[in-house]
Every structure is written in C-alpha cells, then in structure tokens.
Backbone as ProteinMPNN parsed JSONL, in Angstrom:
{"seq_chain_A": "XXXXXXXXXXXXXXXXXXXXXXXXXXXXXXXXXXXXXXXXXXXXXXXXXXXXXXXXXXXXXXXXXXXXXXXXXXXXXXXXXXXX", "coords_chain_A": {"N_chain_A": [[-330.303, 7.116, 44.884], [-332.309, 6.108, 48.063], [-335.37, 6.548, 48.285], [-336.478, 8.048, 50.443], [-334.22, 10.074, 50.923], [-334.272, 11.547, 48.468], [-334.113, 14.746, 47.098], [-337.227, 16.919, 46.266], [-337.478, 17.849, 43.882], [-335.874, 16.046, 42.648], [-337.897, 13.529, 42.685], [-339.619, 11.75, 40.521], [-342.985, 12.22, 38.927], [-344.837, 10.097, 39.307], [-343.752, 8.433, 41.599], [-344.605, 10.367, 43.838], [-346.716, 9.853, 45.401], [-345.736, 7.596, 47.027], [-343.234, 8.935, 48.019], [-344.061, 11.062, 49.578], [-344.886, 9.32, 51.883], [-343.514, 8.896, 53.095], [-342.053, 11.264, 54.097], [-341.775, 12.958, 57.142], [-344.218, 14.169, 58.963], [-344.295, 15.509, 61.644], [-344.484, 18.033, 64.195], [-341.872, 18.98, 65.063], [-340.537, 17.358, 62.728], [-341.582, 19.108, 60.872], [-340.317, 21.343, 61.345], [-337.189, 20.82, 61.2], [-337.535, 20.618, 58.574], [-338.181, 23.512, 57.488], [-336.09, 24.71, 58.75], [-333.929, 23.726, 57.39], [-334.604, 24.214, 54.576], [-334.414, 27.44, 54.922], [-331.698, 27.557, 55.569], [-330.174, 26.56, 53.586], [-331.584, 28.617, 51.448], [-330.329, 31.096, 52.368], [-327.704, 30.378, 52.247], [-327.413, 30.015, 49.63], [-328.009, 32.572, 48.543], [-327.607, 34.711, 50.125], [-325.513, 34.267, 51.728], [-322.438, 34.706, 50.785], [-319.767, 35.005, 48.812], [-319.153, 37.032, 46.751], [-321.695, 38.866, 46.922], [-324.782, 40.041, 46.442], [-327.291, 42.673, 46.371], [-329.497, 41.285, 46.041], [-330.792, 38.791, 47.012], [-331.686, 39.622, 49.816], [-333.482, 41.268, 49.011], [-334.935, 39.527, 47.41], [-336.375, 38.062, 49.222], [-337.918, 40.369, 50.535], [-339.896, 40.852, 48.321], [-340.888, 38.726, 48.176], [-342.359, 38.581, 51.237], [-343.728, 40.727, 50.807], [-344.93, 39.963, 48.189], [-346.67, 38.132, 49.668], [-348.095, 39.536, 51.855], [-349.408, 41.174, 50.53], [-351.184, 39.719, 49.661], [-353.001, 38.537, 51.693], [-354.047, 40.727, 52.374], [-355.788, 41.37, 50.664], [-358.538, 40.992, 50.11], [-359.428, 42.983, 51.788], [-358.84, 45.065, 51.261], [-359.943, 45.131, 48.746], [-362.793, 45.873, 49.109], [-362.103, 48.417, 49.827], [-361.203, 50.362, 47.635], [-361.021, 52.975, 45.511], [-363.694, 53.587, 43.483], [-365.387, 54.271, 40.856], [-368.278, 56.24, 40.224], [-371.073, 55.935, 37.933]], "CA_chain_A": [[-330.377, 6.84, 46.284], [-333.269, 5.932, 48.677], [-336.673, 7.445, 47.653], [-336.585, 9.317, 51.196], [-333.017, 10.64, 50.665], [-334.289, 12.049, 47.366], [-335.568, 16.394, 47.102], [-338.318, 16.998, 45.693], [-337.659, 18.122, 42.352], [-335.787, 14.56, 42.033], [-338.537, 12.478, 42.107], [-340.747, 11.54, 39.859], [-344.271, 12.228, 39.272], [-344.965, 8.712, 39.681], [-343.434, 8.152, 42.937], [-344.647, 11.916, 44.836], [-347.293, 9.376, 46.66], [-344.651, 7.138, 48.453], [-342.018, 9.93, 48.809], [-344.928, 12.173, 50.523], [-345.443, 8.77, 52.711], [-341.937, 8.41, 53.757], [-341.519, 12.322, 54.966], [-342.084, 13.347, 58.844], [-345.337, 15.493, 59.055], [-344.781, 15.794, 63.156], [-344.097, 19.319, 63.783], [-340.546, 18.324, 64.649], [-339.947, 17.161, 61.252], [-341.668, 20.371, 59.614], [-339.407, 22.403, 61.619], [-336.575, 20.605, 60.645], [-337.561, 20.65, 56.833], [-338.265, 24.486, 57.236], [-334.611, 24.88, 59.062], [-332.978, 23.125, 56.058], [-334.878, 25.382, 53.343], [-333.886, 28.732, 54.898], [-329.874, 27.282, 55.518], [-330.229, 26.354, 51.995], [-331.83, 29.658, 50.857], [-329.144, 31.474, 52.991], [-326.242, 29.904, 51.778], [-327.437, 30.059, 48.105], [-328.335, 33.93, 48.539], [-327.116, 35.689, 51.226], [-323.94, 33.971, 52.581], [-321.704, 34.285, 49.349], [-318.556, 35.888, 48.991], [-319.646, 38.682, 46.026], [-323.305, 38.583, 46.768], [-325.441, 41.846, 46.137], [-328.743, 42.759, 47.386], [-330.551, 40.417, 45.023], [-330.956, 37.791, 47.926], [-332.451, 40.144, 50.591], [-334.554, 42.204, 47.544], [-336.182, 38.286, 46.972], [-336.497, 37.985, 50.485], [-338.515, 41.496, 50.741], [-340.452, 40.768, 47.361], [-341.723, 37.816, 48.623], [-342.757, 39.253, 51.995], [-344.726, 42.072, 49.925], [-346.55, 39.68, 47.725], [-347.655, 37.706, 50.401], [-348.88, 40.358, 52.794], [-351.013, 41.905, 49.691], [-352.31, 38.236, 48.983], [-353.189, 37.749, 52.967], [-355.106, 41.536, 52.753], [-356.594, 41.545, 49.005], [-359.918, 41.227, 50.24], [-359.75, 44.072, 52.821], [-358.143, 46.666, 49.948], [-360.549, 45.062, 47.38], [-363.456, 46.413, 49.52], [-361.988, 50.025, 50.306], [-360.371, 50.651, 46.836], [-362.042, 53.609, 45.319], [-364.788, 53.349, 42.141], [-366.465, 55.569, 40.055], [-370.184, 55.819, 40.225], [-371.943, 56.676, 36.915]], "C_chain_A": [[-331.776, 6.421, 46.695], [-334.131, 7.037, 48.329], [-336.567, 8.623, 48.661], [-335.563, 10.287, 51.276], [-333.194, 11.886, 49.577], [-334.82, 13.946, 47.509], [-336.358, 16.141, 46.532], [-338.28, 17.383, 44.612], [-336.646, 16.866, 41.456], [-336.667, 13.661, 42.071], [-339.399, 12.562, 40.984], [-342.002, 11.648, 40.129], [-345.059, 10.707, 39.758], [-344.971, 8.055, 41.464], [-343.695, 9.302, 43.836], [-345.491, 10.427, 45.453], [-346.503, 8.512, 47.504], [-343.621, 7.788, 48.874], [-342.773, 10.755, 49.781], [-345.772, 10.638, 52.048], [-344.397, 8.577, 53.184], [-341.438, 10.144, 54.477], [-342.444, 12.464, 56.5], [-342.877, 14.324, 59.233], [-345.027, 15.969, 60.497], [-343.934, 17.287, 62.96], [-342.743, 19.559, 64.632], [-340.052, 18.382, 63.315], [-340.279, 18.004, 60.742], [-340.702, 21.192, 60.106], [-337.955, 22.357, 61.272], [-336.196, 20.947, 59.142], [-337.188, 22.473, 56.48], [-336.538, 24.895, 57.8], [-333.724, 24.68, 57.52], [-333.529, 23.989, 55.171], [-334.21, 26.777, 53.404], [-332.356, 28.636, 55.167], [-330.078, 27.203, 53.785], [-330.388, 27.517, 51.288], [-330.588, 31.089, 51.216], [-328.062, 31.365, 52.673], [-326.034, 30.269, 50.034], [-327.288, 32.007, 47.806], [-327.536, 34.86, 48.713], [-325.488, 35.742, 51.651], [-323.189, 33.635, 51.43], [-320.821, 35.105, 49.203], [-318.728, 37.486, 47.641], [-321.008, 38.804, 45.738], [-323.826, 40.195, 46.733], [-326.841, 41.828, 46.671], [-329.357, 41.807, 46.923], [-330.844, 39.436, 46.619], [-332.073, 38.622, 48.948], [-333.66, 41.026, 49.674], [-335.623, 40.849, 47.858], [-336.756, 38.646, 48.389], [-338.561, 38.737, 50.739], [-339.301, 41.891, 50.192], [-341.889, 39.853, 47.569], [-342.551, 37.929, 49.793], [-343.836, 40.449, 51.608], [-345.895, 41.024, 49.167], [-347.55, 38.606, 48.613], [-348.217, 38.371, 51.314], [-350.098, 40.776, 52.193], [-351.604, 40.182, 49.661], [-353.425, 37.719, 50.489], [-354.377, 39.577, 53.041], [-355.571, 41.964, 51.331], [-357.687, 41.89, 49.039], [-360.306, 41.784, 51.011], [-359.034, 45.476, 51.818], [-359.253, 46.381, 49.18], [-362.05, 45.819, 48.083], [-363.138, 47.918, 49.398], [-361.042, 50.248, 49.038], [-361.886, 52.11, 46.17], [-362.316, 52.928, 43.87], [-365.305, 54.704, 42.148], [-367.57, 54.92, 39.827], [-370.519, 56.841, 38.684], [-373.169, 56.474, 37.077]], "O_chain_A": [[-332.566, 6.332, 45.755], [-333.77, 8.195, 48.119], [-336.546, 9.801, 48.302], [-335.9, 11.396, 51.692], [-332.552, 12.935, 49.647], [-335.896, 14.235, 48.033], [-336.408, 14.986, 46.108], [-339.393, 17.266, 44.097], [-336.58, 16.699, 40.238], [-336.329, 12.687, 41.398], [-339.84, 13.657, 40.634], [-342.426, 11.333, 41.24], [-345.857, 10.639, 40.694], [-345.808, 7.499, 42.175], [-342.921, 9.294, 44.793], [-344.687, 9.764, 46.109], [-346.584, 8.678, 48.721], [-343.027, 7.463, 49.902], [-342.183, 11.154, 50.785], [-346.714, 10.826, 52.818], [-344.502, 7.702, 54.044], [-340.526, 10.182, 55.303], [-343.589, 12.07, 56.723], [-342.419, 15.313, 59.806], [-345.577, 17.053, 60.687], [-343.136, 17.631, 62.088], [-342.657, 20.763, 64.873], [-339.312, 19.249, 62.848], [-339.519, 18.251, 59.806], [-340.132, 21.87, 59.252], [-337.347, 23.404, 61.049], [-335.146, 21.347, 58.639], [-336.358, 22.853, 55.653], [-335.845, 25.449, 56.947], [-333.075, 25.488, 56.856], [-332.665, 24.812, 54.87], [-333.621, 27.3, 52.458], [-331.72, 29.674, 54.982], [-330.05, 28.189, 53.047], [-329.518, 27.733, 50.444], [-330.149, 31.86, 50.362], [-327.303, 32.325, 52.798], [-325.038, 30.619, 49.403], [-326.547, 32.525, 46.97], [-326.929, 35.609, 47.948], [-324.657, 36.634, 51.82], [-323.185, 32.478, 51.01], [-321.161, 36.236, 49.55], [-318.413, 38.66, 47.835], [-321.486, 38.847, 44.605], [-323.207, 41.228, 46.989], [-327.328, 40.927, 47.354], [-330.026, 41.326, 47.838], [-331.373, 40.275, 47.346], [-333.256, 38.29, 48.88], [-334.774, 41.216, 50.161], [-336.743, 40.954, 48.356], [-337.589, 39.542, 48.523], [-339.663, 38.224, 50.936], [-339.872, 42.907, 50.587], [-343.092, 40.0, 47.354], [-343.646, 37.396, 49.614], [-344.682, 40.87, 52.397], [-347.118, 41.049, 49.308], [-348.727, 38.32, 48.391], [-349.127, 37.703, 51.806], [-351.237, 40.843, 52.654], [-352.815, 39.96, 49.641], [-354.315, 36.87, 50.447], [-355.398, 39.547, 53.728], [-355.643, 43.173, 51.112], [-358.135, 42.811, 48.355], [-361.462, 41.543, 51.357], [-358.938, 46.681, 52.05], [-359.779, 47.416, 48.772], [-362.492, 46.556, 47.203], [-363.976, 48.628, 48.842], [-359.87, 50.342, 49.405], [-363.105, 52.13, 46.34], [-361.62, 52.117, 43.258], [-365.529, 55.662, 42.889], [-367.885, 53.786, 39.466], [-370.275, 58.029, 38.469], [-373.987, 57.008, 36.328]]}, "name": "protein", "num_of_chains": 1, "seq": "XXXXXXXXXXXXXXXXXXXXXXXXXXXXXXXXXXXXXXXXXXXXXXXXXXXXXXXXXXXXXXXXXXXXXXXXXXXXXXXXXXXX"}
C-alpha cells in the first residue's frame, strides 16, 4: 500500500525519512495516533474473550518502570551507603 498507510514496523529502514514526513505532528494528529495505540493495545489485551490479568499486570509494569525512571535521581541521592 501507500507509504503513509503503512505501520511502522512495515517500513523499511530506508524509507523511515519519508514515512516520518508524511505523518501529522499537529497535536490533533498525535492525539489521534495515541487514540489508535491504546484501542489497539486494548483490544489486543484487555478486551478478549479468555483474557487474564496479563494485560492490566503490563499495563501496571510499565507504569512502575516509568515512575522509577522519572524519580531515579531523587532515590539515587537518598539511598543509603556505607561509610568506611
């Protein structure tokens, strides 16, 4: 199909600079893009007829390692040490 039609793990390395000139940076179009990821992640996960926690677990995994990654360098200060 059309380059802009294409996801992102169909194109080619070759072509990422005119597929990344053909998507809709306005924040419209990111909100769109981000809509479509979490329907997508939702549907794949969550909304499934014998689904198990695994979906909300990622969810709650991912939420964890980015909170420590956003306060690393406010723990990495106040972590204790030993003084010799």
């Amino acid at each position: 199909g059309p380059l802009s039609e294409r996801r992102l793990m169909d194109v080619k390395l070759g072509e990422l600079p005119m597929w990344l000139a053909t998507c809709d940076f306005s924040p419209q179009g990111l909100l769109g893009g981000v809509q479509k990821a979490w329907s997508s992640y939702y549907d794949k996960y969550i909304n499934v007829k014998r689904g198990g926690p695994a979906g909300i677990s990622m969810l709650l995994a991912g939420y964890c390692l980015l909170s420590y990654s956003w306060n690393y360098q406010h723990i990495k200060c106040h972590r204790w040490r030993k003084y010799h």
